[in-house]
C-alpha positions in Angstrom: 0.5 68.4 44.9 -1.2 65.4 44.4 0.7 61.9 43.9 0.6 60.9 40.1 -1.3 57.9 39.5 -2.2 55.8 36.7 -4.6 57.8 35.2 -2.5 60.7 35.4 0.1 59.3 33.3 -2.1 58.4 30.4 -2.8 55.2 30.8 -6.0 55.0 31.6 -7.0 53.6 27.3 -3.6 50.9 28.0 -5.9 47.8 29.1 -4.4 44.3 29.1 -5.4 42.6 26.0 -6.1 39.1 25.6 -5.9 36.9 23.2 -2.7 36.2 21.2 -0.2 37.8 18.7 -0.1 37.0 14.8 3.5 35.7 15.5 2.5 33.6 18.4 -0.1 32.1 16.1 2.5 31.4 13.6 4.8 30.0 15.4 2.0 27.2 16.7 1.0 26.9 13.4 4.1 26.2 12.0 5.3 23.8 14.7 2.0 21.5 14.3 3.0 22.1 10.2 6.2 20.3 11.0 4.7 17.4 13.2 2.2 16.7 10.7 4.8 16.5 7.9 6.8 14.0 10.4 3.3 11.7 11.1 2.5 11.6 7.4 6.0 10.7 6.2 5.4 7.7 9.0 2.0 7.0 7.9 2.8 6.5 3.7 5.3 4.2 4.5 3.0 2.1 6.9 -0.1 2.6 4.7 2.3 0.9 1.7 3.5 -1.6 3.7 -0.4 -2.5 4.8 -1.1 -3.0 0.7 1.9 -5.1 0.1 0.5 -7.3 3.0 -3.1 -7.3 1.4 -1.2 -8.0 -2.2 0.3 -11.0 -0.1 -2.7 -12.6 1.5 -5.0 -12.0 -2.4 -2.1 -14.0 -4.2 -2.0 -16.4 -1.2 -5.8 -17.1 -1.5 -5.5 -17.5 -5.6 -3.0 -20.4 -5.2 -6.1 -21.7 -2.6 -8.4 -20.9 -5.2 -6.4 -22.3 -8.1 -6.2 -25.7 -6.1 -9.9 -26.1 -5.5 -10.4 -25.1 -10.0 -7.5 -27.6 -10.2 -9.6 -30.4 -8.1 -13.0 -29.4 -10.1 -11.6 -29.2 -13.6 -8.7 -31.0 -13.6 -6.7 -28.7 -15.6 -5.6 -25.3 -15.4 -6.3 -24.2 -19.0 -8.4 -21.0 -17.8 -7.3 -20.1 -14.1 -6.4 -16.8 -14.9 -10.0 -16.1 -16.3 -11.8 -18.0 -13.5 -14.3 -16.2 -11.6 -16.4 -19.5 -10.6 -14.1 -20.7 -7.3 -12.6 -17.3 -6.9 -9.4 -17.1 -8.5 -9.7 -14.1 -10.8 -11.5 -12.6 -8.1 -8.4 -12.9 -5.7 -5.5 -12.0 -8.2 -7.7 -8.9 -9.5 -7.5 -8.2 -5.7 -4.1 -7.8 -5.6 -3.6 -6.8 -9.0 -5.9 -3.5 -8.3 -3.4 -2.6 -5.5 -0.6 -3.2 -7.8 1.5 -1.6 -9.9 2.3 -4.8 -12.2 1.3 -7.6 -12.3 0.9 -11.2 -14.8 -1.0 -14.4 -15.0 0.2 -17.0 -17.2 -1.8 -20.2 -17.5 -1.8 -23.3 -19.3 -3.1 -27.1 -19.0 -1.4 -27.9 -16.3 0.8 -24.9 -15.3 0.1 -21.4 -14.0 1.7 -18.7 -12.3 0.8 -15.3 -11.2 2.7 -12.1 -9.7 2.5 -9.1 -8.4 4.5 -5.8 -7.8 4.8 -4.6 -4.3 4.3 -1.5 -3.2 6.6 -0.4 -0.6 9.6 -1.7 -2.7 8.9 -1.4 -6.6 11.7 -3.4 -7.1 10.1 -6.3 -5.7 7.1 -8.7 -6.7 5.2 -11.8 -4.7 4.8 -14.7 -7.0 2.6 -17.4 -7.2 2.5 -21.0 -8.7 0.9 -24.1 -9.4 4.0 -26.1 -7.3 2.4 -24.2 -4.1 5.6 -21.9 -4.4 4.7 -18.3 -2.9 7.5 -16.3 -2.5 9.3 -12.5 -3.1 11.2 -12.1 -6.1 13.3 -9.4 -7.5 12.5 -11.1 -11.3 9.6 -8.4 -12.8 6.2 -10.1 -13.3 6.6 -10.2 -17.6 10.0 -12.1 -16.9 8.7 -14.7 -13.8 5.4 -15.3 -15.6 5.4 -15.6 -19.2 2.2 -16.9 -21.1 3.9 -20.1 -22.9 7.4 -20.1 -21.8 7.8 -20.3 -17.6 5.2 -20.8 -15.2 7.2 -21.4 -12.1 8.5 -18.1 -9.5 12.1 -18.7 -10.1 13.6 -15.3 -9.2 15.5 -14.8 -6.0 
């Protein structure tokens, strides 16, 4: 009698197959599921805090820009309307990034603000006194048309 062998015992059609199983391939797929989840969480918050520094530098150049319409025109009558030394151009800047935002103007007074983005409970304000600073005070309060033209919040 002849010793069984491999081919004896039937398994001459078992070949080793390659490749992976379906729950090996779900188990990759939903580990790289979870560390995308974990990146992009990260990511929002940085990509918001990257706007509310663009919001910052735009509002920071339209006090610049008010300045120089200050030094041409010698009022401020139209600020929030000027597109000829770049004001409007910088506020609307800001203002396209922003949730909510104000301009107030007058002779010789004007103020701007914005919301920020990565806390909508805060603004950056603006001013004709060369005041720019984060408030808590919302933009319709800090920067009324006719009544205050200065940031005042906290």
């Amino acid at each position: 009698m002849k010793n069984p062998t491999n081919k004896s015992l039937g398994t001459i059609n078992m070949q080793k197959q390659k490749g992976f199983t379906i729950i090996e391939l779900i188990v990759v797929i939903a580990i790289i599921a979870v560390l995308a989840a974990i990146v992009m969480v990260n990511v929002t918050s940085y990509i918001a805090k990257g706007k509310d520094v663009s919001i910052r530098g735009n509002m920071a150049t339209a006090l610049t820009n008010a300045a120089v319409y200050y030094d041409a025109v010698s009022n401020y009558t139209t600020v929030c309307a000027d597109t000829t030394y770049g004001f409007k151009t910088a506020y609307d800047a800001a203002a396209g990034i922003s949730g909510a935002e104000s301009c107030a103007d007058s002779a010789d007074k004007w103020c701007a603000c914005a919301q920020l983005v990565s806390d909508t409970t805060k603004y950056f304000c603006v001013d004709y006194t060369g005041t720019k600073k984060e408030t808590l005070i919302t933009c319709a309060t800090d920067c009324i048309d006719g009544t205050d033209y200065v940031c005042d919040g906290v």
